[in-house]
C-alpha positions as CSV (number, residue, x, y, z in Angstrom):
1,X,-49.5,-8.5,38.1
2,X,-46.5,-7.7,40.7
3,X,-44.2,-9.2,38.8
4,X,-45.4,-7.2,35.4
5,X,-45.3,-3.9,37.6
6,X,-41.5,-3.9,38.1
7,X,-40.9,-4.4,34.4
8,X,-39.6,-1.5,33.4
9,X,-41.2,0.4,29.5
10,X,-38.9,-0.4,26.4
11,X,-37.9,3.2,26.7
12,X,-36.8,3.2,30.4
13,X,-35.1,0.0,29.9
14,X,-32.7,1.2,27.5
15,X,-31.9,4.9,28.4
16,X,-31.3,2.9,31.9
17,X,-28.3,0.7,29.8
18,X,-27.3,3.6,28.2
19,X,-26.7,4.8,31.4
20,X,-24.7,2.4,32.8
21,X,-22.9,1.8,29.7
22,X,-21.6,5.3,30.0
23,X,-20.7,5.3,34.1
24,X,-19.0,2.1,33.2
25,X,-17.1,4.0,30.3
26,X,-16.1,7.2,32.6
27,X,-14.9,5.0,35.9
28,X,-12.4,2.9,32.7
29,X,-12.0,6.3,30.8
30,X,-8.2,6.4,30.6
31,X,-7.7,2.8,29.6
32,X,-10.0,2.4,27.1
33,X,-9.0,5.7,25.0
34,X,-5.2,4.4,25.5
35,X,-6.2,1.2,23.7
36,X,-8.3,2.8,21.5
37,X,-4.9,4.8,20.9
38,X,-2.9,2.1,20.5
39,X,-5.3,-0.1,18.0
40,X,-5.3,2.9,16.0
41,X,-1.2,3.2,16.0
42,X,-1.0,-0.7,15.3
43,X,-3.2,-0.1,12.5
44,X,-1.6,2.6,10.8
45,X,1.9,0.8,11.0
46,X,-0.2,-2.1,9.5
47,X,-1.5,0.0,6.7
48,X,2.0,1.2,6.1
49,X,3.6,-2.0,6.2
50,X,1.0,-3.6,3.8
51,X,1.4,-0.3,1.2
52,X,5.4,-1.1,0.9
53,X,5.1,-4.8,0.7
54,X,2.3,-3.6,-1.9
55,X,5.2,-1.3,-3.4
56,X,7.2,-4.1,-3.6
57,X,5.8,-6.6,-5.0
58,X,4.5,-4.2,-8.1
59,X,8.1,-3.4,-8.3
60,X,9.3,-6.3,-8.8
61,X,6.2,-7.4,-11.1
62,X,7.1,-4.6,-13.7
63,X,11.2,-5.7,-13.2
64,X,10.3,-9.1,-14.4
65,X,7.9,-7.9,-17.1
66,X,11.0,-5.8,-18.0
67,X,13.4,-8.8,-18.8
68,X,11.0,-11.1,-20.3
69,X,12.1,-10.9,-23.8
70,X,9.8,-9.5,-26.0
71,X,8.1,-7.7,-24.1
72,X,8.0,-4.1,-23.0
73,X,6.2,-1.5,-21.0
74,X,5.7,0.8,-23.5
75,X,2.4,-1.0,-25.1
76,X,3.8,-1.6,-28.3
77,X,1.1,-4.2,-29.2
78,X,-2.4,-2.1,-30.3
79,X,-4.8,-4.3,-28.4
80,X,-2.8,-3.8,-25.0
81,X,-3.9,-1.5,-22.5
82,X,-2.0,1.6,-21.3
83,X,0.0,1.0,-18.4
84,X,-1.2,2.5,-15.1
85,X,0.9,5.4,-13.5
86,X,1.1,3.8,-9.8
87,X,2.3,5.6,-6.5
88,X,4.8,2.9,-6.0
89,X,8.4,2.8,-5.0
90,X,9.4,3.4,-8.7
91,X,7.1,6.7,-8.6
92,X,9.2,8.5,-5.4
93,X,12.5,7.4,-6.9
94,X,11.8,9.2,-10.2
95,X,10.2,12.3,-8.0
96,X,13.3,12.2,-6.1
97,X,15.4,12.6,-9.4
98,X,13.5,14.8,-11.0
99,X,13.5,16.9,-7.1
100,X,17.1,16.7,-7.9
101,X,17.0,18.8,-10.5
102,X,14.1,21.3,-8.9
103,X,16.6,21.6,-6.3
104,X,19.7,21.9,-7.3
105,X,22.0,22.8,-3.8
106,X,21.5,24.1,-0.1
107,X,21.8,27.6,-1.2
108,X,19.2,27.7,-4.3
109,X,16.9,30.1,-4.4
110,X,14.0,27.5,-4.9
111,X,15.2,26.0,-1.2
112,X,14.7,29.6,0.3
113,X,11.6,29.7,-1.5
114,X,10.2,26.6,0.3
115,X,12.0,27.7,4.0
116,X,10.2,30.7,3.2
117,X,6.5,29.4,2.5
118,X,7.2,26.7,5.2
119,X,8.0,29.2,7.8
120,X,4.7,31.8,7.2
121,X,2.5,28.8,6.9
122,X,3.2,27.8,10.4
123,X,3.0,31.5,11.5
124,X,-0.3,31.6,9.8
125,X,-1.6,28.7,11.3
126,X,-0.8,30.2,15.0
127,X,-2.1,33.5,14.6
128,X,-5.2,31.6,13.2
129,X,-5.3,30.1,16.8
130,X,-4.7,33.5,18.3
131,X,-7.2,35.7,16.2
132,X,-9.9,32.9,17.4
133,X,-9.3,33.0,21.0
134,X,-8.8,36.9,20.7
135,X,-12.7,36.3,18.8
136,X,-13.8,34.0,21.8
137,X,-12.7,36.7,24.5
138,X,-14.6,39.8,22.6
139,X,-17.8,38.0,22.4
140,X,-17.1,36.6,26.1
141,X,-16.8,40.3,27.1
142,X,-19.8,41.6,24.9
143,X,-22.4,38.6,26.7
144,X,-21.3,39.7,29.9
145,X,-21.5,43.5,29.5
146,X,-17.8,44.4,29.9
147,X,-17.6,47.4,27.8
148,X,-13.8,48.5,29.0
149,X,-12.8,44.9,28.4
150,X,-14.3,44.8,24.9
151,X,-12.8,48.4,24.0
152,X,-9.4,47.3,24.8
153,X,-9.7,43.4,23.2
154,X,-11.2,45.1,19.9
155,X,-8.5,47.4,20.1
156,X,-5.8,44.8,20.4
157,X,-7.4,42.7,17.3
158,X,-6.8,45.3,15.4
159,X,-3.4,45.4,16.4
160,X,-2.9,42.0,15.6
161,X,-4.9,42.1,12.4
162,X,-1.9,43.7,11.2
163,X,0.9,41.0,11.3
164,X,-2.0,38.3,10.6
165,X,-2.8,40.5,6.9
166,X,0.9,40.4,6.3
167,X,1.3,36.6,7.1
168,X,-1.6,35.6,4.6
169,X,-0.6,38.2,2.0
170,X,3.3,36.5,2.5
171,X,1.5,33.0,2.1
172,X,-0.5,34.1,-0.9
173,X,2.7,35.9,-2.4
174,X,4.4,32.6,-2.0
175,X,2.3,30.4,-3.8
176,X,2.0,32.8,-6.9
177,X,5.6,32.9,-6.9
178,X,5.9,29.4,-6.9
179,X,2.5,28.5,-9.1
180,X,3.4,31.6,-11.7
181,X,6.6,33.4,-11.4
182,X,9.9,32.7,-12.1
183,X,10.3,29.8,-9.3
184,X,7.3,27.8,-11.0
185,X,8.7,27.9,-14.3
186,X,12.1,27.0,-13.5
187,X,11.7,24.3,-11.6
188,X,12.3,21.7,-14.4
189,X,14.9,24.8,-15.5
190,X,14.9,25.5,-19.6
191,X,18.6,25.5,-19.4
192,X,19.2,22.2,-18.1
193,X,16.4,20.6,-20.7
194,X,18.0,22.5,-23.4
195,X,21.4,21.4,-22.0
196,X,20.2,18.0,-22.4
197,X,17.7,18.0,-25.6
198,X,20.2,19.4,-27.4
199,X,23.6,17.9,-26.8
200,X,24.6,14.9,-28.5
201,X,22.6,15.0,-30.9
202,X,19.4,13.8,-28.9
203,X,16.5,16.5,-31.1
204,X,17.9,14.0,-33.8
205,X,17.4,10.5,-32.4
206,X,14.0,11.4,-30.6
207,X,12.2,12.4,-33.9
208,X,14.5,10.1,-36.4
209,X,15.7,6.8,-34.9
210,X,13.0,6.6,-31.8
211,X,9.5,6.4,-31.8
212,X,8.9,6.1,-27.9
213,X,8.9,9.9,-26.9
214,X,6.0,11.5,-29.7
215,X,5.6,14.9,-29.6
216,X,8.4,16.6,-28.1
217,X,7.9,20.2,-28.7
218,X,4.3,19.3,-27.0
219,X,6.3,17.8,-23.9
220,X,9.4,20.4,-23.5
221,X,6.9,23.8,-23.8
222,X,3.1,22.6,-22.2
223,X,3.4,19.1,-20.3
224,X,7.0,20.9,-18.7
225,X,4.8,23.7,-17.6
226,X,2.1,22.1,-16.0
227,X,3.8,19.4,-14.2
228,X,6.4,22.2,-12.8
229,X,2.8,24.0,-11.7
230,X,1.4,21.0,-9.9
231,X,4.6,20.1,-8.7
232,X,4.8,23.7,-7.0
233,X,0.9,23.2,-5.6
234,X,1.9,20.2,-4.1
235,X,3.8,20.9,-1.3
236,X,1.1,24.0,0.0
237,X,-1.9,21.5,-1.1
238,X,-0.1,18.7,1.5
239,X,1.6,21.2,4.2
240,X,-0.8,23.4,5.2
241,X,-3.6,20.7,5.9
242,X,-1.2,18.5,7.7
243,X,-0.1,21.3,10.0
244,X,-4.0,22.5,10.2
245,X,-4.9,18.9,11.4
246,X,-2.3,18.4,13.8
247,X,-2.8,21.8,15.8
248,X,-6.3,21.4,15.2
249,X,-7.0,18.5,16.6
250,X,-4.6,19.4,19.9
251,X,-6.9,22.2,19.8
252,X,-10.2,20.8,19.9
253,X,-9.5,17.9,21.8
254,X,-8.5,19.9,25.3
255,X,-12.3,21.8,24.5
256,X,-14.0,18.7,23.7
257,X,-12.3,15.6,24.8
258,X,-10.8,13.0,22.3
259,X,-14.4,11.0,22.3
260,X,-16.1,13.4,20.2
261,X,-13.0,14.2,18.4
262,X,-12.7,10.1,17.3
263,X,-16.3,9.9,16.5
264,X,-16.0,13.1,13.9
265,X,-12.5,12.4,13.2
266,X,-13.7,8.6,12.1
267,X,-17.3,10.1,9.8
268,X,-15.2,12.5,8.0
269,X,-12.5,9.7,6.9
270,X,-15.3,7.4,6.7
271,X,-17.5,10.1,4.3
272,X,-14.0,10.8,3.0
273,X,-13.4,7.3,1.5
274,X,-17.2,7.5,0.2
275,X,-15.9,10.7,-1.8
276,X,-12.6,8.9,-3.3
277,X,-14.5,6.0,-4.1
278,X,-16.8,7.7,-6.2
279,X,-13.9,10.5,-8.0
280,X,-13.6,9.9,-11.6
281,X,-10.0,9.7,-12.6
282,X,-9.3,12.9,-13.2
283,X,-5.7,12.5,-13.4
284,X,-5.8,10.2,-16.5
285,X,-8.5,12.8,-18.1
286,X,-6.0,15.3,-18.1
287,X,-3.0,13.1,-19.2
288,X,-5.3,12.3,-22.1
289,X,-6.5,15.8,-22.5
290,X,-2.5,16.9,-23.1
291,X,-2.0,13.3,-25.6
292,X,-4.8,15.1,-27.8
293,X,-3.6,18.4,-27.7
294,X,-0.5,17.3,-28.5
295,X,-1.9,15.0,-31.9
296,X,-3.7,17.7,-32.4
297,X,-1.0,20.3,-33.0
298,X,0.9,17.5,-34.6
299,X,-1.6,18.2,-37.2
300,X,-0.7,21.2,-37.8
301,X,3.1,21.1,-38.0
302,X,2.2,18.1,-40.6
303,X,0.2,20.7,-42.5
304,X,3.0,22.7,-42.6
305,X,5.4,20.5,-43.5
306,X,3.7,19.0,-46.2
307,X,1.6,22.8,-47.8
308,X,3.2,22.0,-51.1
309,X,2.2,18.0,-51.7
310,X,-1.5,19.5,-50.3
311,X,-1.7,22.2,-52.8
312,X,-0.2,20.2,-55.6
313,X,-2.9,17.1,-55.1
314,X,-5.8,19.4,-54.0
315,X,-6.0,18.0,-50.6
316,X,-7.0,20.4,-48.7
317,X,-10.2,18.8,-48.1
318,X,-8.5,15.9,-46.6
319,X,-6.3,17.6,-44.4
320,X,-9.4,19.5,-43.3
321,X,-11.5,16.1,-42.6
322,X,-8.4,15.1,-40.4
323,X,-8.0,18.5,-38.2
324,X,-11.8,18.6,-37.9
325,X,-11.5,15.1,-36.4
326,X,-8.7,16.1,-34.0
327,X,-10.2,19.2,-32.9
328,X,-13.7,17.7,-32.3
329,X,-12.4,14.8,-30.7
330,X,-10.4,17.1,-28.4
331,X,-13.5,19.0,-27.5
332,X,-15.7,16.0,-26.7
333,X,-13.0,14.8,-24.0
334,X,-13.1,18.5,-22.3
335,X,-16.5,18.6,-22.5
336,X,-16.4,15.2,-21.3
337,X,-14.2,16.0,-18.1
338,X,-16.4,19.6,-17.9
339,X,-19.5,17.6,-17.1
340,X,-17.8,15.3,-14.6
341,X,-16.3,18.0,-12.9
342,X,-20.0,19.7,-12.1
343,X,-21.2,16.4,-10.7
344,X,-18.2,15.9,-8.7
345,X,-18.3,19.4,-7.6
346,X,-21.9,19.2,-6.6
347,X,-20.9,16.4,-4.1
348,X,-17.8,17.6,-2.8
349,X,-19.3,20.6,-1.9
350,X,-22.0,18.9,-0.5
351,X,-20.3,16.9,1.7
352,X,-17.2,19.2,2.9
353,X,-19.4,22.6,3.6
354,X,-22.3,21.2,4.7
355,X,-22.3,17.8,6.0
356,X,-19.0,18.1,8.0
357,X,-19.5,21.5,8.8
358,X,-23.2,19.4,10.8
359,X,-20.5,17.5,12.3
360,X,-18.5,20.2,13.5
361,X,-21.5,21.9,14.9
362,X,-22.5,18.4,16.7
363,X,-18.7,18.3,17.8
364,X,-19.1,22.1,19.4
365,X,-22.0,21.1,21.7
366,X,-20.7,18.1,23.0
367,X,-20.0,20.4,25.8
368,X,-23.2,22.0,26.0
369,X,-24.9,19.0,26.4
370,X,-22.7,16.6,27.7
371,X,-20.1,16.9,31.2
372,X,-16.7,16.0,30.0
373,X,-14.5,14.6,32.8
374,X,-11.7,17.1,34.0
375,X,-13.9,20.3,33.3
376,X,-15.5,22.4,35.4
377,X,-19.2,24.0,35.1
378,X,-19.0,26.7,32.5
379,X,-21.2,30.3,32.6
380,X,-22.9,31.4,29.7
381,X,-19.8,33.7,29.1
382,X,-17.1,31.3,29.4
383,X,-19.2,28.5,26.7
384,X,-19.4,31.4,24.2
385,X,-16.0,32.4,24.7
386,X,-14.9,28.2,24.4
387,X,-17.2,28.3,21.2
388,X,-15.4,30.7,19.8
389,X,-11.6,29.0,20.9
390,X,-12.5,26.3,18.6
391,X,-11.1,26.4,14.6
392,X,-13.8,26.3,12.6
């Protein structure tokens, strides 16, 4: 019976590992997040290493598919299936050629363009910092019943809401500039593919003599267009998130500690992963989406061409069998993509508003109810004020 008295409950027994787990991990704190640290850098240059030999190796795959005789890439055989655009090393050396073009010297006005957005988006970013500590001081001031102090902070937030407006309205002027106006649409620049579509004799030999480019009046005035549109989203779309991440994370990790910063850091790439794994391929849905448009108009130019052989035969009824077929094929694909888009949205807006803005809620009271080493015991005022230091 002694002996069965000293046993400690199920309960007691773990919270009482649990507890030693953790001294053990705060008295080793610095050397286990350094080789956490390092595990995760030894991994990434892994991952790197593995994606060029990966690069590689496809490279030299489609090389060799490229000299076999009798073969080609362009799927001439009808029961071969479409070739798959890969982010290889083939795919940056093109992108580098055609950035060639997009930029055509130090001194372009597309280059300014891109100093320009690059510089407000960091400015943006800062003041983003500085607005929220402003926020965090204001609220700090309001709990503890400073009413001078909180005249003179709301004061100064107005102040700064000036340059902060102007930032976000340069930001936003940017991006249209570079989605819609005159930057967007000259990126892949009408005079150089003029230059080139129409000098020796090339209209000719596209249409005539080759069959590998089809549709070229669908190519030079939509597919042009949009890629120079993407093209111009991509850098904001990749920039801004980058920078957000890196002074974010600084951020957060002096107010939380890098622990809880991992833990999210590793759920969000984990749920992340979940999300890409489960993206239809949009990408292609589009590219097939412009192939139809494309066949479809084709349609109509061969309408055009051929009104007299149609009115003499009476074929009118055949022609309009055809465009039906085209246009009702090209509906049922966007309607197609339409539907996939709603269930995709559904879960991406699921899981980026809701379940990582839980995380980051769980992430903000770490230090609530948890003692980080290296800080001191906070007032009510100061945690309030901290809360509101964080980016959210």
């Amino acid at each position: 019976m002694a002996a069965q008295s000293k046993l400690f409950p199920p309960e007691r027994s773990i919270r009482h590992l649990f507890s030693r787990l953790a001294a053990t991990y705060l008295r080793h704190r610095k050397q286990i997040s350094r080789t956490v640290y390092l595990a995760l850098f030894a991994a990434l240059v892994k991952r790197v290493h593995n994606a060029i030999s990966e690069q590689k190796a496809a490279s030299q795959h489609q090389e060799e598919l490229r000299r076999r005789p009798g073969t080609s890439s362009l799927g001439e055989g009808g029961d071969r299936p479409r070739k798959k655009v890969e982010v290889n090393r083939e795919f940056f050396r093109n992108l580098l050629r055609l950035l060639k073009i997009v930029i055509p010297g130090w001194r372009s006005k597309e280059l300014r363009l891109l100093f320009g957005h690059s510089v407000f988006l960091v400015l943006r970013t800062l003041l983003s910092l500085y607005v929220a500590e402003l926020d965090g001081r204001l609220v700090s001031n309001l709990v503890r019943g400073r009413g001078k102090d909180f005249l003179l902070g709301l004061v100064w937030w107005m102040i700064v809401a000036v340059p902060a407006t102007f930032t976000n309205s340069m930001v936003s002027g940017f991006i249209s500039t570079e989605e819609k106006g005159p930057g967007a649409k000259s990126l892949l620049r009408c005079d150089y593919i003029h230059d080139k579509y129409l000098s020796n004799m090339t209209f000719y030999a596209i249409s005539a003599l080759d069959d590998r480019v089809k549709n070229p009046d669908q190519l030079i005035t939509v597919d042009v267009s949009r890629f120079s549109d993407s093209l111009a989203e991509l850098y904001s779309n990749l920039a801004k998130p980058i920078l957000d991440m890196a002074i974010y994370n600084y951020s957060l990790s002096k107010s939380v500690g890098g622990e809880g910063l991992f833990i999210m850091s590793l759920l969000v790439q984990l749920s992340a992963n979940v999300m890409r794994a489960l993206t239809p391929p949009f990408g292609k849905y589009v590219a097939d989406e412009a192939r139809l448009e494309g066949e479809f108009r084709f349609l109509h130019s061969r309408l055009i061409d051929y009104s007299e052989e149609v009115a003499l035969y009476h074929g009118h009824e055949a022609e309009k069998d055809t465009l039906d077929k085209g246009y009702f094929t090209l509906i049922k694909h966007v309607n197609r993509i339409l539907r996939r888009r709603l269930y995709h949205g559904f879960m991406e807006d699921f899981v980026i508003k809701y379940f990582w803005g839980a995380l980051g809620l769980i992430l903000c009271s770490i230090p609530v109810f948890f003692r980080i080493p290296g800080q001191v015991t906070q007032t009510m005022g100061d945690r309030t004020e901290s809360k509101h230091l964080r980016p959210g």
